[in-house]
C-alpha positions in Angstrom: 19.8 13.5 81.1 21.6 16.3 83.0 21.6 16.2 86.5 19.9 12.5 86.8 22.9 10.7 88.2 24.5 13.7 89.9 24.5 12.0 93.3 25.7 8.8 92.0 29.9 7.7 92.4 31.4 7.5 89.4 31.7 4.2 88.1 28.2 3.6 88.7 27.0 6.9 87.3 29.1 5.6 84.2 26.7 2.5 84.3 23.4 4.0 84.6 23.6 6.7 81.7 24.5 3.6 79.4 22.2 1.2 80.8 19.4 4.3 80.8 20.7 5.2 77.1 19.8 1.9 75.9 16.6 1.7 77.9 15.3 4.9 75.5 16.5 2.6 72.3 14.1 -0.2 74.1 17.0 -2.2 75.5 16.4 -3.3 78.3 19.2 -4.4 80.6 18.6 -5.6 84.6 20.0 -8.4 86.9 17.8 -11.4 88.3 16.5 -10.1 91.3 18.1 -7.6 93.7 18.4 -8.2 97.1 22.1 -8.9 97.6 23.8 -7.3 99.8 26.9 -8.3 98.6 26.7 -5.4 96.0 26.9 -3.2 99.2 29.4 -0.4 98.5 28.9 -1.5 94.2 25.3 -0.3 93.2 24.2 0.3 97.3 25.3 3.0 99.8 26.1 1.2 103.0 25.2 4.5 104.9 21.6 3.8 103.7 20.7 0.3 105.5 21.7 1.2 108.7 20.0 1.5 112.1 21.4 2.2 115.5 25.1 1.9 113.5 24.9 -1.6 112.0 23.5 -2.9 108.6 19.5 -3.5 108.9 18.9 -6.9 106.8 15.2 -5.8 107.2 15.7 -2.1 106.0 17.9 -2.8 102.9 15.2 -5.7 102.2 12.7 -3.4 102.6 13.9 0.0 100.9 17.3 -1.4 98.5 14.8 -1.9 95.3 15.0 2.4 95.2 18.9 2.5 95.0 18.8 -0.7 92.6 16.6 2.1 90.3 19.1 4.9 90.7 21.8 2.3 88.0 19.1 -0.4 86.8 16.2 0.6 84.3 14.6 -3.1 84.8 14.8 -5.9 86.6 13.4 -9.4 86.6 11.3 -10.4 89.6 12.2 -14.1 90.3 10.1 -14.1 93.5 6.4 -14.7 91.4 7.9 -17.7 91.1 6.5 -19.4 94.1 3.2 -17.5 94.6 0.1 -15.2 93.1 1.2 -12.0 94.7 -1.8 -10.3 95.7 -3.1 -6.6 94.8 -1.2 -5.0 98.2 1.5 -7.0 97.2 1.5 -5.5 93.4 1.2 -2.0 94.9 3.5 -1.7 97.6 6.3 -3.5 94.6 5.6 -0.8 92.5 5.4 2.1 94.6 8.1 1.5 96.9 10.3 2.3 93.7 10.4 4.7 90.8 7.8 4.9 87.8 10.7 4.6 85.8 11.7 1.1 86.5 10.5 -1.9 84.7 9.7 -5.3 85.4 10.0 -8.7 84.1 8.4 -11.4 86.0 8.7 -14.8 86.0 4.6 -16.6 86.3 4.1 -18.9 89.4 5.5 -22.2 89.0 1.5 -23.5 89.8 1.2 -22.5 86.2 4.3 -24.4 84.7 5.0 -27.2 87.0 3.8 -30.7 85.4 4.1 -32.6 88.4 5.4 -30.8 92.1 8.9 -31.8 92.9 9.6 -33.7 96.1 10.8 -31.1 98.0 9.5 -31.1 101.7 8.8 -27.1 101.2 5.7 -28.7 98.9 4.3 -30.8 101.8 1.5 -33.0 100.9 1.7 -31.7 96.9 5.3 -33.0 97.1 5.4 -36.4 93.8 1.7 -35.1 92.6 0.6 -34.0 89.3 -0.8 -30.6 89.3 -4.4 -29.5 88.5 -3.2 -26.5 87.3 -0.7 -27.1 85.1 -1.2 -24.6 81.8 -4.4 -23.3 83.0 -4.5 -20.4 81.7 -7.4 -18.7 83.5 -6.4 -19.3 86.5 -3.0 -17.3 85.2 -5.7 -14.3 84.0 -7.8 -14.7 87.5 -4.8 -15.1 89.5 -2.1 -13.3 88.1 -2.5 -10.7 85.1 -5.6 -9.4 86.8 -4.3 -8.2 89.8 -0.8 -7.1 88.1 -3.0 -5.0 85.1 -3.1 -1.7 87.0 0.6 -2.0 87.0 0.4 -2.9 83.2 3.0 -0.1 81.7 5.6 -0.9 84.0 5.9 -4.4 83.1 7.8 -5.4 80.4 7.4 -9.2 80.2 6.1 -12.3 81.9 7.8 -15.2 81.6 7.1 -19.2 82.0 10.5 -21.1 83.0 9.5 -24.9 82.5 11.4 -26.8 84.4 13.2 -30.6 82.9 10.4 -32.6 81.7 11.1 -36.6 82.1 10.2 -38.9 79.4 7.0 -40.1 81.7 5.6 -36.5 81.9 5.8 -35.4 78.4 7.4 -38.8 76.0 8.2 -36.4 73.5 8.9 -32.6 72.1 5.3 -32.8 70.3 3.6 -33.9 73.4 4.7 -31.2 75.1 3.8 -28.7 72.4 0.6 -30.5 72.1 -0.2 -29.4 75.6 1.5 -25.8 75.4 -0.1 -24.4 72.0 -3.3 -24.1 73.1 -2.3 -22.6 76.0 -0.5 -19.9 74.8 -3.4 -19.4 72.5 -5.8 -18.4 75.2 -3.5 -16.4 77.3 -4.4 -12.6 77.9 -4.0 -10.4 75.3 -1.7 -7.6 75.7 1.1 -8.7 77.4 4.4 -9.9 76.2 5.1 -13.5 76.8 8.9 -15.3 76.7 8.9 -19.6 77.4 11.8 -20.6 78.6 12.5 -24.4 78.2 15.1 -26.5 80.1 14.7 -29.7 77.6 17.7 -29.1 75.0 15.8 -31.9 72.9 12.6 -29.7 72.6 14.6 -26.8 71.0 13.8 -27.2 67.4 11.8 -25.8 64.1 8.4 -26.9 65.7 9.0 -25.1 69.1 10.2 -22.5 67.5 7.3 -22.4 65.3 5.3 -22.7 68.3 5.9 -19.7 69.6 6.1 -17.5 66.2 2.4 -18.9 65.8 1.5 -16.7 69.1 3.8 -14.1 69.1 5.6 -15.4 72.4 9.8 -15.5 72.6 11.7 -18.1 73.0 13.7 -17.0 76.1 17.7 -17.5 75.1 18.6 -19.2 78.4 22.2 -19.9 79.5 21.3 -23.1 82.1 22.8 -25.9 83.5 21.4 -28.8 80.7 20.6 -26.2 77.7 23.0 -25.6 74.8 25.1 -22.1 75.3 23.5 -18.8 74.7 25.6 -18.3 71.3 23.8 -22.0 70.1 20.5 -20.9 70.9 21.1 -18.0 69.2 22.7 -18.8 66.1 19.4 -21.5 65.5 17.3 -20.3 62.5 14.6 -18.6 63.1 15.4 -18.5 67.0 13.4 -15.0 67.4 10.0 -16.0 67.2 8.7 -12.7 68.7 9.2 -9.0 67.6 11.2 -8.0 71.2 13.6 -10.4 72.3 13.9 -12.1 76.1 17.6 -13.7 78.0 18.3 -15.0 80.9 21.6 -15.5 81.8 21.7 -17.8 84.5 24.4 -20.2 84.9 27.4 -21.6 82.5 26.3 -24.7 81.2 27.6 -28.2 83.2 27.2 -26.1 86.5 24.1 -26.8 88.5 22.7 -23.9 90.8 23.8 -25.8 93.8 27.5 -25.3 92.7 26.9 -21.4 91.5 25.7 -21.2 94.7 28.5 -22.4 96.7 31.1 -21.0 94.5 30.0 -17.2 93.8 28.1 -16.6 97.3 27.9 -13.9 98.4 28.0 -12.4 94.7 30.6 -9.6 95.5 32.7 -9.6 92.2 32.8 -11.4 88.7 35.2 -15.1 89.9 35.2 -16.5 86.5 34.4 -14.9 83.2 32.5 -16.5 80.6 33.7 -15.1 77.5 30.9 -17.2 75.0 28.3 -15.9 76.9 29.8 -12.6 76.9 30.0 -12.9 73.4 26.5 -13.7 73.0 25.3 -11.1 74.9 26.7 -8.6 73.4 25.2 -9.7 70.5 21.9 -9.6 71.6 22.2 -5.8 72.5 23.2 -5.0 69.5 20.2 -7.0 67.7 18.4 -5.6 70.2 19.1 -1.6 69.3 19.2 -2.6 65.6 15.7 -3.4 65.8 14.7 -1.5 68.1 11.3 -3.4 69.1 12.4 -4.5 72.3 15.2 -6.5 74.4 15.5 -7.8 77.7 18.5 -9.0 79.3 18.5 -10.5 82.8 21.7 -11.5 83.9 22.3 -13.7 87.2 24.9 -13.4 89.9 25.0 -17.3 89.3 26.8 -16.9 85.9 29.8 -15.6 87.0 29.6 -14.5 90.4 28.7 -10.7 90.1 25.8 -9.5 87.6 26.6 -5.7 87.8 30.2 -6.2 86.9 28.8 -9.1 84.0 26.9 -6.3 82.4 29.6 -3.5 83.1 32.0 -6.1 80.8 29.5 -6.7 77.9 28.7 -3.0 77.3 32.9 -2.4 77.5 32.7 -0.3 80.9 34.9 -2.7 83.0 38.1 -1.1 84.9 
């Protein structure tokens, strides 16, 4: 790709032709969201975010998601989350950054929350069961319809379920009781990934599951879940042709603590040498079989994604 990353220092130019090499072997490798400004002067110009002389919150906000494209070929948008974006939303997302960025997306938590948490940012839902919970066309009416014109740029969607207690689902079964029919009438056309925070759900039926609808088991490195290298080592762990990670936090560390430990994300604090490990491992699964790999890694895991992913492809300083 002469020319492409002309403009670009040289550490991160190093970065982007190998994250961009893999991206053509259908590896893709991004970071869990991107609007950190503690990566200023790593993957973004300071120069850029400017107004009147001092750094614009609102402008690198607004306009960083370009420059995150200049190094990144993908990158998972954690923000669908908490809402049904709507059509201006979709196209203002996509065309305030390159057509050759991808997207993974996690689906609104109205689709995958059991009961809403007690948080005072639910108000009145706050301790209810939700009406929604795996309704899966509200997901098509509310989601994959007005993200379909934007169809080629995504690269999977994703549903993090959150720890179940034994009152909400008693056991593994009950929960896949509920979650196979789901799955069955999803969309067609779309990859899906299920990412499951229950370490006692992660066996041959869940896994079995998922193979059944040709949705992956997201390898998840999380506070309660067994490390990535477990998950991966499990027979029959891939039940989907591509493969989906999230590596989010080392395992015994809640996000509270990531939070307070790593903020504000400016360099790798504390290596995690298994995850490493299994990382690695997954990209080179991933270009083996060349059907399709995404890795999300999190500032959370070990304080700076950029230089996470610089260490597992052997780029580190």
């Amino acid at each position: 790709m002469p020319g492409l990353f002309d403009e670009i220092p040289e550490r991160r130019r190093r970065l982007a032709e190998r994250l961009h090499q893999l991206a053509q072997r259908n590896v893709w490798i991004g970071t869990s969201s991107w609007k950190y400004p503690g990566w200023l002067g790593q993957i973004y110009t300071p120069e850029r975010y400017q107004t009147r002389g001092k750094f614009s919150q609102k402008k690198f906000d607004d306009t960083c998601l370009a420059e995150y494209a200049e190094t990144f070929p993908v990158v998972c948008g954690d923000f669908a989350f908490y809402q049904f974006p709507s059509p201006e939303y979709w196209a203002k997302l996509f065309l305030g950054s390159p057509s050759s960025l991808h997207f993974g997306f996690k689906v609104p938590e109205h689709i995958t929350v059991k009961t809403w948490p007690g948080h005072a940012r639910y108000g009145q839902r706050a301790g209810l069961d939700n009406e929604h919970f795996l309704d899966a066309s509200l997901f098509e009416a509310a989601f994959t319809r007005a993200l379909d014109a934007h169809r080629d740029r995504v690269g999977v969607l994703m549903f993090e379920f959150g720890t179940f207690n034994k009152k909400q689902f008693p056991t593994a079964a009950d929960f896949l009781a509920a979650l196979d029919p789901f799955l069955a009438a999803l969309p067609k056309g779309w990859r899906y990934g299920v990412e499951i925070r229950n370490p006692e759900y992660l066996g041959p039926e869940y896994l079995a599951c998922l193979r059944s609808h040709g949705v992956a088991h997201v390898y998840n490195s999380w506070t309660r879940m067994p490390e990535l290298g477990t998950q991966l080592a499990l027979k029959d762990s891939q039940t989907a042709p591509f493969t989906v990670t999230r590596a989010l936090l080392r395992p015994g560390r809640s996000y509270e603590q990531a939070v307070q430990k790593f903020e504000p994300y400016q360099r790798v604090q504390e290596p995690q040498d298994s995850a490493r490990d299994a990382l690695r491992e997954i990209v080179s699964r991933g270009e083996a079989n060349g059907k399709g790999a995404f890795v999300f890694v999190n500032n959370r895991l070990e304080g700076n994604a950029p230089e996470t992913i610089e260490a597992i492809l052997g780029l580190s300083e």
